[in-house]
N, C-alpha and C positions, 0 to 999 in steps of 0.2 A: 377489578383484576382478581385472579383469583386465587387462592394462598400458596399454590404449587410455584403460580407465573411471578409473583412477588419476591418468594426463597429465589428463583432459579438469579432473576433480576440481582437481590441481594448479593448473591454468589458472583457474579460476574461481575457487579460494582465494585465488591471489597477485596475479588480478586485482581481486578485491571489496575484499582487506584493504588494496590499494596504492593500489588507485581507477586504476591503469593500463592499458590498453591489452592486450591478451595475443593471441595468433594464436598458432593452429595451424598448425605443420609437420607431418608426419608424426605423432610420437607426442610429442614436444617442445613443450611451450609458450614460446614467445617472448615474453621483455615489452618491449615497446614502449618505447625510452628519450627522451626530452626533453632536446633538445639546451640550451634555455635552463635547464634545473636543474641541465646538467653543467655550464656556465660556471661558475653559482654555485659547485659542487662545488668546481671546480678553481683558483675563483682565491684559496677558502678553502684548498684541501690541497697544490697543488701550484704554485701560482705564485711562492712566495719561490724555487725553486730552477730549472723550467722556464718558458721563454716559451708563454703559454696561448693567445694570441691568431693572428692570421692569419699574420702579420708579426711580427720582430723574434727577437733573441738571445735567448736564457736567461741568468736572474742568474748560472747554474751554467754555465760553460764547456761540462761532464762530461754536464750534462742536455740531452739532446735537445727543441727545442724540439716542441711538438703541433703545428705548422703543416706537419712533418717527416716527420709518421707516416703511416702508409700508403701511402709512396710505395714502398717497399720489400717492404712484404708488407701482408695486409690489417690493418685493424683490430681487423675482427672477433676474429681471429685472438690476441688481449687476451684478450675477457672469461673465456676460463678460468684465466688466470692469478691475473686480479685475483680469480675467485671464489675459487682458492686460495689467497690471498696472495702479492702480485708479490715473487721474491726475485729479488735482481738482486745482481751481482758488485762494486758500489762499495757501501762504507759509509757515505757520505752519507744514500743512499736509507733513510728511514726506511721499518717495516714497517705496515702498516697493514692494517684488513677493512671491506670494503664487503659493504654487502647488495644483492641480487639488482637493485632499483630502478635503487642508486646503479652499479651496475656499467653497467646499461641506460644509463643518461644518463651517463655516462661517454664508451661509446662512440658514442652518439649525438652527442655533441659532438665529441670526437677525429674523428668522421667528417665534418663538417661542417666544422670549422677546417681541416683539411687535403684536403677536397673532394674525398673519396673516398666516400661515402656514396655512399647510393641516391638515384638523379638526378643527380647531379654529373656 
């Protein structure tokens, strides 16, 4: 098969099984993330320790709040970390794996709360 007929494949698998959204770039399938499922995501995984919301400090001094990010580099700029598992230099940060969805709605929200997304 050939790389183009693989991505398209890709696309259509990870869009059928997730019920998601999927877009073509070049040879890349993009899935479309849901900024209201990352809320949910985030005020389950990451809000005892960061501020998730628009406004406001984090429980954690040391955590950077989401309302913070992107203003320094993109967001985007995340989801391959998160696809790898985010390690990070404090031991606080517990380690965690997100699938391909959760990672989409992840940054879909991070990009919203901090108002750097598309449109913003």
């Amino acid at each position: 098969m050939t790389g183009r007929l693989i991505a398209a494949l890709a696309a259509l698998t990870l869009g059928g099984c997730a019920g998601e959204a999927v877009r073509q770039t070049g040879t890349d399938p993009i899935i479309m993330g849901s900024a209201d499922r990352g809320a949910v995501l985030v005020r389950q995984k990451c809000a005892g320790c960061h501020a998730v919301e628009r406004t406001g400090d984090s429980p954690m001094t040391s955590a950077p709040p989401f309302h913070t990010m992107g203003v320094l580099y993109p967001v985007r700029d995340l989801q391959e970390a998160f696809a790898e598992g985010l390690v990070t230099t404090h031991p606080s940060m517990p380690a965690f794996e997100l699938q391909a969805t959760e990672i989409a709605d992840l940054i879909a929200y991070l990009e919203s709360v901090s108002g750097t997304g598309p449109g913003a």
